[in-house]
N, C-alpha and C positions, 0 to 999 in steps of 0.2 A: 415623563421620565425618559421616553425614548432620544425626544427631542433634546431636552437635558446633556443627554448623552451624545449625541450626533457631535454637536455644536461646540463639547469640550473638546474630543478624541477626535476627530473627523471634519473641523470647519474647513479645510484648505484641501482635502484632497481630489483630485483631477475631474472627479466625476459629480453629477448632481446627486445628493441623496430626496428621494419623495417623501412624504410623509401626506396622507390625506391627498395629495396630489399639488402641496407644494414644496417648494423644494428648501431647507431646513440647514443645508450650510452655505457659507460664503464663496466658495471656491477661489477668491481672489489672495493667492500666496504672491505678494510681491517681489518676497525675493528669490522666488523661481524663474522670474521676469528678466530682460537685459535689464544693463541700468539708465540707458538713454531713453528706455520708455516708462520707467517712471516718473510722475509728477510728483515737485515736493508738497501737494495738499494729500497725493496718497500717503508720501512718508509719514507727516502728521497725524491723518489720520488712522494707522496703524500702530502709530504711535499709541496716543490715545485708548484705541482699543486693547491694546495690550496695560496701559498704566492705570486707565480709569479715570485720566486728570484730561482738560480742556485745555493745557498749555503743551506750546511747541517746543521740542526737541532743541540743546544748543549745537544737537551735531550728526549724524547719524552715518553708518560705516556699512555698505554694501559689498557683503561676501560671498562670492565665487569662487570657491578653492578646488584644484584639482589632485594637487598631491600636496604633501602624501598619503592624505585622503581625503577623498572630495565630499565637499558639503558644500552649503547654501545659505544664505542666513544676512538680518539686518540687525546690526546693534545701533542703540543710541546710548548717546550721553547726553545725560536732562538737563536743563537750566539750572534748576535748582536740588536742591536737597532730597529725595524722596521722600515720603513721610515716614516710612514705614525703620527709615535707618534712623531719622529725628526721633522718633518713637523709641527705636531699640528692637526693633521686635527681631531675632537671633533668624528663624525660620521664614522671615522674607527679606533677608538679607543679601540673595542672588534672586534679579530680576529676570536670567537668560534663560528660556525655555527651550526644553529639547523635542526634537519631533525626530522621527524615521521615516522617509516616505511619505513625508509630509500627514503621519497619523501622532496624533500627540504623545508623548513618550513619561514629561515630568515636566513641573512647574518650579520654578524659581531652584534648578538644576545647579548646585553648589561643585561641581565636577568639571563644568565646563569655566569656571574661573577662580582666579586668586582673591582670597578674600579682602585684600585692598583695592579690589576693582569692582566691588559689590555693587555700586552704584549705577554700575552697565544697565539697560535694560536691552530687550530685544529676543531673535528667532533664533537657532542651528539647525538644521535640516540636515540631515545624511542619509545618503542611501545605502551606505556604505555598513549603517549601521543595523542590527534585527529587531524585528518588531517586538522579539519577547523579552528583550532586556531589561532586567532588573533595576531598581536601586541599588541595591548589593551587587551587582556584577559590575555597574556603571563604574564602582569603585578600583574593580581589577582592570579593566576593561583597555587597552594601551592603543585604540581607535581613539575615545574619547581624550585620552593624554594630549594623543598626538594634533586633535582638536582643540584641547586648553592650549597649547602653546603656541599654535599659530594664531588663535583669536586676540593673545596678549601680546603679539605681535603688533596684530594690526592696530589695535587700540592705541598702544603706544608712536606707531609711524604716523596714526590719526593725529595723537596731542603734539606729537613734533611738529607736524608740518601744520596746525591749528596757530602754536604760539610762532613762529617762522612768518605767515602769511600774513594773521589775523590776533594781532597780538592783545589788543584790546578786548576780543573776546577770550582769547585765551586769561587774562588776568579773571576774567570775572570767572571763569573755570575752577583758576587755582583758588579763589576767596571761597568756591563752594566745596573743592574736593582734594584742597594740595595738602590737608593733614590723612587722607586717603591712601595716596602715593608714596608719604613719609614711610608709612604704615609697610608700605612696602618692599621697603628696600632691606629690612633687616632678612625678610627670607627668601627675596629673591633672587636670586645671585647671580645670577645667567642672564638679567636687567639690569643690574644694580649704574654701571655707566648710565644705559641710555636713563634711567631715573633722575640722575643724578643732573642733567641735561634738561630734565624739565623741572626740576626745585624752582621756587624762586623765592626771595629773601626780603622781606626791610631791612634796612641799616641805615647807621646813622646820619647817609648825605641824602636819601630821601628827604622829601618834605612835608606828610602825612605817613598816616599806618595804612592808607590803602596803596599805596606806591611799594611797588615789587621788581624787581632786578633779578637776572638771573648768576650763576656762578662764572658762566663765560665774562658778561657784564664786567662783573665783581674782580677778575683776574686781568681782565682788559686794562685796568682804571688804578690799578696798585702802583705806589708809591714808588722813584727810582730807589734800588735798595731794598725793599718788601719781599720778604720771601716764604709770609705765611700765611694764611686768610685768618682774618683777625674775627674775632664772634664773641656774644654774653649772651646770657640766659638769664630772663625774667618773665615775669606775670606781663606787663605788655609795656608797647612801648612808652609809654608817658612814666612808667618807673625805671623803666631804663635810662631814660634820659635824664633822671638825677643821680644815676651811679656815680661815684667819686671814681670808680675803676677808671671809667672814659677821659678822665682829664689830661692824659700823657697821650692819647688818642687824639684828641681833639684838638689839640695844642702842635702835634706832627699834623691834622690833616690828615690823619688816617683813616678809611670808611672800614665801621664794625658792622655785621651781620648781627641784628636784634630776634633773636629765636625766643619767641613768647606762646606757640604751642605746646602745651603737654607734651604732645609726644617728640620733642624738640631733646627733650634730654634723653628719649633712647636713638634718637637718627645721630646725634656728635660720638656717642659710644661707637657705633657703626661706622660712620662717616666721617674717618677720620683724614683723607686727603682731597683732592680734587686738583688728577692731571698733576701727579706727583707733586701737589703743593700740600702741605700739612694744614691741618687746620690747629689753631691756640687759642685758648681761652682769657679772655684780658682778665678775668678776677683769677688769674693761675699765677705763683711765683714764678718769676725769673721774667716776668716781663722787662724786657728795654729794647729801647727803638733807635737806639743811638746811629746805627748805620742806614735807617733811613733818614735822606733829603727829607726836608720839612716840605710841604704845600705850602706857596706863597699866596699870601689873600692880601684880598684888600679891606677886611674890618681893620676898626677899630682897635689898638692893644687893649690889652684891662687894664683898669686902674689899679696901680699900687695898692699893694697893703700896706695896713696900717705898720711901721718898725717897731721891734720890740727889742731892744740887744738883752740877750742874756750872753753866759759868757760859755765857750764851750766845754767846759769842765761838768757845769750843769746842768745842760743837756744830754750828756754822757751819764750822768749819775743818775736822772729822770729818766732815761730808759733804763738802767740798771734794775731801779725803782718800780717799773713796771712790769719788766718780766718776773719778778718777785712777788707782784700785788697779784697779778691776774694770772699768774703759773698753772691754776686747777681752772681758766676757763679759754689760756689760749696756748698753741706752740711755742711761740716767739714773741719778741714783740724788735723791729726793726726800723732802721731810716727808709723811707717810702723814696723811692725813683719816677714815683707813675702821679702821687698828686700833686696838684698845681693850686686846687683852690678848698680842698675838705681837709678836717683836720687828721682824719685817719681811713681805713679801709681794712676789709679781710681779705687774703688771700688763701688759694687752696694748695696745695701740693700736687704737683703733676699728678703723681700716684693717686690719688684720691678720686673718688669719682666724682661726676660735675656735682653742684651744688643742687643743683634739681632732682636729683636722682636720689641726693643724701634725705631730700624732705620728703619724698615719693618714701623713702625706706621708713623715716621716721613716723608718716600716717599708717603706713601697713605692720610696722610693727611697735607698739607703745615704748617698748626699752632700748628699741636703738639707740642707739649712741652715735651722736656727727663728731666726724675725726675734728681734733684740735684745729684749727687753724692760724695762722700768722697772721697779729696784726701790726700794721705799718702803718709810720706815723710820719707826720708831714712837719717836719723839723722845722720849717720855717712860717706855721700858721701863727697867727698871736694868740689865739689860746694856747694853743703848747708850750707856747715857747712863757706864759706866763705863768702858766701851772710848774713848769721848769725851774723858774725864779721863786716861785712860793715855796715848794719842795726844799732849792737849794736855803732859802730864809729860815725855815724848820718852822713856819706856819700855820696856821688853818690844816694841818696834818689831815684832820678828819675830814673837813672841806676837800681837800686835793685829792682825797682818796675816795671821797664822793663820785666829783667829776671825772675821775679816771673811769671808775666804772661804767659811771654814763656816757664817756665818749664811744666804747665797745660796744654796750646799748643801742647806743644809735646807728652805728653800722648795721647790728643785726636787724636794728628797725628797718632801716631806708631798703638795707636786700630785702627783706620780706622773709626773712629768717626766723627760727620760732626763737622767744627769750623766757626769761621766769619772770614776771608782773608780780610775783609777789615780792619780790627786792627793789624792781625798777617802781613802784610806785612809792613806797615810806622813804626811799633814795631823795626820788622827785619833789619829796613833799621836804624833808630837812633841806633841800636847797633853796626850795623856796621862800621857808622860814628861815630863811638865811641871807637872803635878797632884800627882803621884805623889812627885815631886823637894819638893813644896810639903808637902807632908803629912807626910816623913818627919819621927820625933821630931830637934827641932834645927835643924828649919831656919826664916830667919827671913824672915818677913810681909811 
């Protein structure tokens, strides 16, 4: 029990303790040491001792602070994930241990950092500090403050000058710990730049989802004429990448910021410019890009669609027709500016909050209700423009008022939007039986 005891409260301090007549703590405090005499197998292995895992550190932060109050102390930042945050476990959530006088004080010390930097492990040492200090006092205590803010200091001047030097490590950082930092920028406010400084993003001129760009990057490489950083929000990128939003995007050369973390939809609430540039959302009304220069490439153009002439009378009275049909499930219904190759899309109202946020509302509360939305329709698709002609013919009336439905359907399908399946399937199935009745041999056109 003695020994027990030594080895918690007492492994680092100055002097031998005996026991039996050996001696029962380590005395080896390395970051009471310069730092030109440590070896990094001792960082490691300190490491280690403190985490209880066999692998090495991606980075580790030697503290010597003199004002405005002096301490001591090694942090790391780990390769990987901790288990313990993969787990969830709330109460080893901070890995940074406090000591006074190098006698141990608390373990996984929630005091000495913000909780989107949980993931720190590592020592603080102060002498500055009293050996009878509480947990409760630690709380009022404005030594320890004035130690949380310079330790998030350094952490931060750490990952700046990490993705700066060492970028390729840096990347594999942010894949383990950049929804961390997200995390952080709602309450930190006195960071909130240099955060912002170390985001990094996929978008659309990537070439994979593990390829990241920063906002410098992203502002560097904008369009002559661009004057907003362009972004959408999804579940990940291979669904983002059939948005029908992106096709006025794509077709300028415009590069979108693809934000497919959860917590993506509270950082754009926050994160609303970067270096006086506003940030827009392309599934938002009022996009047009007409005063950006296009990007010249050298693909391919697309191929034609197929022509369909209808006449404009009837395209006017087909949306007419629409905002009528579908009044109790949308805003509006409008000539689309933004697509090039789907037959329709939704859009949000400025006001409105992102679309992620509205479905985050909808799981937490069963009767929310998601505001109406706009939807735009792509005047010169040839399904539109046929269902236009069938409409003006006074036709298949039932048929036309089918598809209409299921064109709206299908936007909500392709965002990942929730829809009612109890309409969208007996819908699905009389079209079917309506195809099927068209194909058999003998029947007529």
């Amino acid at each position: 029990r003695i020994k027990t005891i030594v080895q918690r409260y007492s492994d680092f301090i100055a002097y031998p303790i005996l026991l039996d007549k050996s001696q029962i703590n380590k005395l080896a405090a390395i970051w009471h040491r310069p730092v030109a005499e440590v070896k990094e197998e001792e960082y490691k292995e300190h490491y280690n001792y403190l985490t209880h895992t066999q692998e090495a550190p991606l980075l580790h932060i030697h503290l010597a602070v003199d004002a405005p109050i002096q301490f001591k102390g090694i942090l790391y930042i780990p390769s990987n994930v901790p288990l313990d945050i993969m787990l969830d476990i709330p109460e080893k959530w901070h890995g940074v241990h406090l000591y006074a006088k190098r006698i141990f004080i608390q373990a996984d010390c929630e005091e000495l950092l913000p909780q989107y930097l949980r993931f720190a492990r590592g020592v603080i040492d102060s002498d500055d500090l009293p050996l009878n200090i509480s947990r409760e006092t630690l709380q009022e205590n404005t030594m320890v403050a004035k130690i949380k803010q310079t330790v998030v200091r350094k952490i931060l001047d750490k990952l700046q000058e990490l993705s700066a030097e060492k970028p390729d490590e840096y990347q594999k950082f942010w894949q383990n710990f950049g929804k961390f930092l997200k995390q952080g920028y709602r309450n930190d406010y006195g960071n909130r730049e240099r955060l912002a400084e170390l985001f990094r993003f996929n978008t659309s001129a990537c070439t994979s989802s593990d390829e990241w760009i920063s906002l410098e990057q992203y502002t560097n490489r904008m369009l002559p004429g661009q004057k907003e950083i362009y972004y959408l929000i999804g579940e990940s990128r291979e669904t983002l990448l059939k948005s029908p939003h992106l096709e006025l995007c794509k077709s300028k050369g415009v590069e979108v910021l693809y934000l497919t973390d959860p917590v993506d939809d509270f950082l754009v609430e926050d994160l609303r410019e970067y270096k006086d540039i506003k940030f827009f959302s392309v599934d938002q009304e009022g996009l047009a890009l007409d005063h950006i220069e296009a990007k010249k490439t050298e693909e391919e153009p697309p191929a034609s669609k197929e022509k369909v002439d209808v006449e404009t009378d009837a395209l006017e009275n087909f949306i007419k027709y629409l905002r009528d049909l579908l009044k109790e499930r949308v805003a509006d219904v409008r000539i689309s500016k933004r697509l090039t190759d789907s037959p329709c899309c939704l859009v949000s109202s400025k006001d409105a909050p992102n679309l992620g946020m509205q479905k985050l509302f909808r799981l937490m509360h069963e009767n929310y209700e998601m505001p109406k939305r706009v939807l735009e329709i792509n005047q010169d698709h040839p399904l539109v423009r046929r269902l236009a002609q069938l409409h003006a013919q006074k036709t298949e009336e039932m048929m036309v008022s089918f598809c209409c439905h299921q064109l709206l359907d299908n936007a909500l399908i392709l965002e990942g939007s929730p829809f009612e399946t109890r309409d969208i399937v007996p819908r699905t199935q009389s079209l079917m039986e309506s195809l099927t009745k068209f194909l058999m041999p003998g029947s007529k056109s």
